[in-house]
SERO-367298 format. One record per residue (C-alpha): x, y, z. Coordinates in Angstrom, 3 decimals, decimal comma. Layout:
[lodo [X; Y; Z]]
...
//
This chain:
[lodo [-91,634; 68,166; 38,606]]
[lodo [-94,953; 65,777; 38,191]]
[lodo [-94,649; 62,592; 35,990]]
[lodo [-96,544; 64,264; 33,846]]
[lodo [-93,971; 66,821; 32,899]]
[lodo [-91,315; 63,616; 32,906]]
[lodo [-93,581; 62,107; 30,077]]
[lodo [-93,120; 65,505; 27,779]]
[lodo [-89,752; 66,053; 28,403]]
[lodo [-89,508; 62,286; 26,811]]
[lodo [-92,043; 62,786; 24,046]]
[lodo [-89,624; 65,836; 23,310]]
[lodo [-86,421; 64,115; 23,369]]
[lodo [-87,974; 61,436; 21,316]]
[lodo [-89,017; 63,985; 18,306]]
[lodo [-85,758; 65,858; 18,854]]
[lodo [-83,375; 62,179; 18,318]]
[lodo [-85,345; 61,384; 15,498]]
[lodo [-86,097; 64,811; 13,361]]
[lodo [-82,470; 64,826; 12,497]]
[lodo [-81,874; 61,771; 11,574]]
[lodo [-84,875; 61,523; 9,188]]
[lodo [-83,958; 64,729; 7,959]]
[lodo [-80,986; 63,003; 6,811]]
[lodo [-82,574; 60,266; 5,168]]
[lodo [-84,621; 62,375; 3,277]]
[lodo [-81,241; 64,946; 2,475]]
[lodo [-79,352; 61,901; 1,181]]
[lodo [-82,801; 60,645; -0,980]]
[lodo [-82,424; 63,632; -3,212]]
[lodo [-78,616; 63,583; -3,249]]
[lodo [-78,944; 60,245; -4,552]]
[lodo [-81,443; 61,168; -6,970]]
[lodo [-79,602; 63,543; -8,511]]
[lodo [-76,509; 60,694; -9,099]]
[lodo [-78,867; 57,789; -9,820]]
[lodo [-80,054; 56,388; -13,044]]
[lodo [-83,756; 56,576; -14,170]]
[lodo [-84,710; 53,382; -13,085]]
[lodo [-83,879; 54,082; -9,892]]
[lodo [-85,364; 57,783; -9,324]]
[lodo [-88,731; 56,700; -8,459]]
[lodo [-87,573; 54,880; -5,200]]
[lodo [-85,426; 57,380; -4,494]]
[lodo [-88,089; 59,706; -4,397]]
[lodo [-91,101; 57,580; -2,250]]
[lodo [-87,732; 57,733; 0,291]]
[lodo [-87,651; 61,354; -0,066]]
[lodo [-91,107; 61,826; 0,456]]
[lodo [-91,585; 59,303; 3,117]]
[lodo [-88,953; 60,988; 5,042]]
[lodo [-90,594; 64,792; 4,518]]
[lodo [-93,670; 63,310; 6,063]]
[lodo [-92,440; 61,478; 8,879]]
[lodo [-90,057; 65,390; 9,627]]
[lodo [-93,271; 67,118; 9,554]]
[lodo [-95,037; 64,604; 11,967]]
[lodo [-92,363; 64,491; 14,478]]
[lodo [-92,480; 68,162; 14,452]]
[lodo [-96,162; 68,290; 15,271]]
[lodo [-95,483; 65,538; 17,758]]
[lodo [-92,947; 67,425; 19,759]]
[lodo [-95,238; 70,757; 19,530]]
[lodo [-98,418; 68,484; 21,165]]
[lodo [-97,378; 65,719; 23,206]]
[lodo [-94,354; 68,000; 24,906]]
[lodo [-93,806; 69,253; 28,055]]
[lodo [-96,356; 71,802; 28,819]]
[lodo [-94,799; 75,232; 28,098]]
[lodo [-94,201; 77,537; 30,922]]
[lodo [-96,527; 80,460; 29,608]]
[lodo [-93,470; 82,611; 28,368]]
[lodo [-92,758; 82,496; 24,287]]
[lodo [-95,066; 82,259; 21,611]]
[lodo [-95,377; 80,749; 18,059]]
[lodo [-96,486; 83,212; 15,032]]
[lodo [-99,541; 82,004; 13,236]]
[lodo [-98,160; 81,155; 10,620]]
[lodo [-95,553; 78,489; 12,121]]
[lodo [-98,596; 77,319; 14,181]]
[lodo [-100,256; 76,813; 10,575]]
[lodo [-96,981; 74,983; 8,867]]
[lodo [-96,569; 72,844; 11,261]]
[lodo [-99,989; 71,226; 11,678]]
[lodo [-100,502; 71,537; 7,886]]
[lodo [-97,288; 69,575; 7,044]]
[lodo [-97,962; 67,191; 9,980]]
[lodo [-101,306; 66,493; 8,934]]
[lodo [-101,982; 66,981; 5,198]]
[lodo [-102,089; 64,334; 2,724]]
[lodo [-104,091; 63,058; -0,281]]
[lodo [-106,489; 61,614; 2,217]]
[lodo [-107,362; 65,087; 4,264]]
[lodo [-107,789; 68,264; 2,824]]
[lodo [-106,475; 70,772; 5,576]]
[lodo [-107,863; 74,128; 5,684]]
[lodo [-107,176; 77,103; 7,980]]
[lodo [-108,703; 81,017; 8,566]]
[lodo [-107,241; 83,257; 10,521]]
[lodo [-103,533; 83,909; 9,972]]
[lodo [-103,783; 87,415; 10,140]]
[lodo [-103,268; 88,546; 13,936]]
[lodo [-100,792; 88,309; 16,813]]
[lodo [-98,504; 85,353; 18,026]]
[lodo [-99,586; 82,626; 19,604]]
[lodo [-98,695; 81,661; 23,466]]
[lodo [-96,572; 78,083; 23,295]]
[lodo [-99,832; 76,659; 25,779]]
[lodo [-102,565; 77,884; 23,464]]
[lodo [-99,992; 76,584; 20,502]]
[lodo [-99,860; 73,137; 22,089]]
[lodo [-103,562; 72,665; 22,289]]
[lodo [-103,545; 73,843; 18,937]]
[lodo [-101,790; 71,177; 17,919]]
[lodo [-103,665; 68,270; 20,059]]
[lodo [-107,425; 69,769; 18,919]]
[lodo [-105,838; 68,878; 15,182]]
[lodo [-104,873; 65,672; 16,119]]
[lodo [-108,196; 64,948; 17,630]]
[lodo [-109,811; 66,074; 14,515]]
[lodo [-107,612; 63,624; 12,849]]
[lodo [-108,211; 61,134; 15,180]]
[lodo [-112,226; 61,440; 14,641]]
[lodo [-112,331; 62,099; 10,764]]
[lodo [-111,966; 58,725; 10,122]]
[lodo [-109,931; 57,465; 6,575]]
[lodo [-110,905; 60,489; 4,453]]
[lodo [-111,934; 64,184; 4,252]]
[lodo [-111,678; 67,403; 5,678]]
[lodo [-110,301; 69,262; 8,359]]
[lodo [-110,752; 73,310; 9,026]]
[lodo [-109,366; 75,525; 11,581]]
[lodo [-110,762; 78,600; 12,568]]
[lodo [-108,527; 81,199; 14,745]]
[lodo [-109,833; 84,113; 16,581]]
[lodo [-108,236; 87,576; 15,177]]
[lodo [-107,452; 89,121; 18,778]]
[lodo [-106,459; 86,341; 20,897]]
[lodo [-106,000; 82,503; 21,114]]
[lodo [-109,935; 81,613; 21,607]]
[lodo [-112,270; 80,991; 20,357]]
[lodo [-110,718; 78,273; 18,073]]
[lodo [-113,343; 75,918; 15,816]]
[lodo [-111,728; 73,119; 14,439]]
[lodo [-114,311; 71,111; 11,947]]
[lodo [-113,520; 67,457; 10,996]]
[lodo [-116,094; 66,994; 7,936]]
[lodo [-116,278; 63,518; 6,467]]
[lodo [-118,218; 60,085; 5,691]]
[lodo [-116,624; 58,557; 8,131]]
[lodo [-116,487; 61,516; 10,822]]
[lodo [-118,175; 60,426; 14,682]]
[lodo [-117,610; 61,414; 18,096]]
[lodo [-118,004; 58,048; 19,629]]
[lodo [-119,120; 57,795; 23,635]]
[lodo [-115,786; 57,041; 24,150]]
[lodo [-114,329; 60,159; 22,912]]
[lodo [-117,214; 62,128; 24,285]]
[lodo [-115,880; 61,287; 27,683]]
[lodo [-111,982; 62,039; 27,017]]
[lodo [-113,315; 65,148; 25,924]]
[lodo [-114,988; 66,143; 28,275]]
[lodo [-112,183; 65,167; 30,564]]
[lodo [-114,918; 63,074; 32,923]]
[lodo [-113,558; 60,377; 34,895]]
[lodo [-113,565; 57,395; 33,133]]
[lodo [-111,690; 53,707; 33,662]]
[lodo [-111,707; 53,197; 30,165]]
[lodo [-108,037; 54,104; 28,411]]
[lodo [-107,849; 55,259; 25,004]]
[lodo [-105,515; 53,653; 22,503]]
[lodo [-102,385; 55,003; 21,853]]
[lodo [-103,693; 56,013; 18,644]]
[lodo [-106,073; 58,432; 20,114]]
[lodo [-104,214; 59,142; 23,382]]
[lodo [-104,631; 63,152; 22,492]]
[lodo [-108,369; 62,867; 23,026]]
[lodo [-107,723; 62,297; 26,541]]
[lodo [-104,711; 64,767; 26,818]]
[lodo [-106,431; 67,780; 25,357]]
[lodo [-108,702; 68,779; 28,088]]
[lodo [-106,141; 69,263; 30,375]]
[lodo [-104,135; 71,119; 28,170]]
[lodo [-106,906; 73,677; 27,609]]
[lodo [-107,470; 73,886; 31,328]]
[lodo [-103,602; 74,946; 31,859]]
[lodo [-103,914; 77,432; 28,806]]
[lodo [-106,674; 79,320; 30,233]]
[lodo [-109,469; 77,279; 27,886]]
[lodo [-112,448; 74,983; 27,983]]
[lodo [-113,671; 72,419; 25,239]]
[lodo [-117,190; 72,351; 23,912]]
[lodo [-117,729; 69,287; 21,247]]
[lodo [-120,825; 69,100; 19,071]]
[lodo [-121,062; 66,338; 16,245]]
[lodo [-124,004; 65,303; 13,600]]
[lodo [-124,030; 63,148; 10,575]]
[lodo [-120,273; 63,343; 9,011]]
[lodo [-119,260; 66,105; 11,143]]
[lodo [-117,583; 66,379; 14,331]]
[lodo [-117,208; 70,566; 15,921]]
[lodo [-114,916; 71,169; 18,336]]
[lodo [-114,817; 74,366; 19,902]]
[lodo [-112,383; 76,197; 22,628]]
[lodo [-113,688; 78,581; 24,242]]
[lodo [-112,111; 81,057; 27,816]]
[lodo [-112,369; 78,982; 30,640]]
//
């Protein structure tokens, strides 16, 4: 077992301690809505919601920053699709997604999945939009466009990227850059990044 593998098995247990306990939060939110008075419903429900967000995140968490999967299960498409719409969605990104129609995805391809939306996150900047494109027969290719004002693949994220060598750490905020190239390598994938004016292209494609 590499340290690598130690640091998923964390990020896991992490997300797994904390899902429930949210869950809760947001469980006892709308219980307490239904009891409470009007002038109290409209904190209630900011608790409610703010818990339903940080569930969804934690899920997508646990799905990209886990340990690597062993190649045996798979996630169906539309799981894959919840769970990085719900993580990611808001009034800030639009989140769109083609290709549900088609067989299960393996838990590696799944998990880089999951890290190639975070990147496009990551690069977007405050506001636009995000679109996923799945193959119909098979894990790649996968597109995923970030489209926005504020969207830029910097030098810095070129090189996580393209998983060259670099002495030059990304924050923690944008840790996935640097984590997905390895993750496609282990799924049987390869990254190829484009970007122009307010759009960033990233691209898996068989290694």
């Amino acid at each position: 077992m590499t340290q690598d593998d130690l640091a998923g098995l964390v990020a896991v247990r992490i997300c797994h301690d904390l899902v429930n306990p949210v869950g809760a939060i947001g469980n006892a939110a709308d219980l307490m809505h239904e009891l409470a008075g009007a002038d109290t419903r409209e904190e209630l429900e900011l608790v409610r919601q703010s818990a339903t967000r940080a569930s969804a995140m934690l899920r997508l968490l646990r799905l990209a920053f886990g340990a690597p999967a062993d190649g045996t299960g798979g996630m169906s498409r539309s799981e894959l699709h919840d769970v990085v719409m719900e993580g990611l969605g808001s009034r800030h990104v639009e989140m769109r997604w083609s290709g549900l129609e088609g067989p299960a995805v393996g838990l590696p391809a799944a998990r880089c999945m999951a890290l190639m939306a975070l990147c496009g996150r990551s690069l977007l900047g405050m506001r636009g939009r995000i679109t996923v494109t799945m193959a119909f027969d098979g894990a790649w290719p996968t597109g995923l466009a970030a489209e926005g004002e504020s969207a830029t693949l910097d030098a810095d994220a070129r090189a996580w990227l393209s998983g060259e060598p670099t002495h030059r750490l990304p924050e923690p905020r944008r840790v996935e850059l640097a984590l997905l190239p390895g993750a496609l390598a282990a799924a049987g994938a390869r990254l190829v990044s484009r970007s122009a004016p307010g759009s960033v292209l990233l691209t898996a494609l068989p290694a």
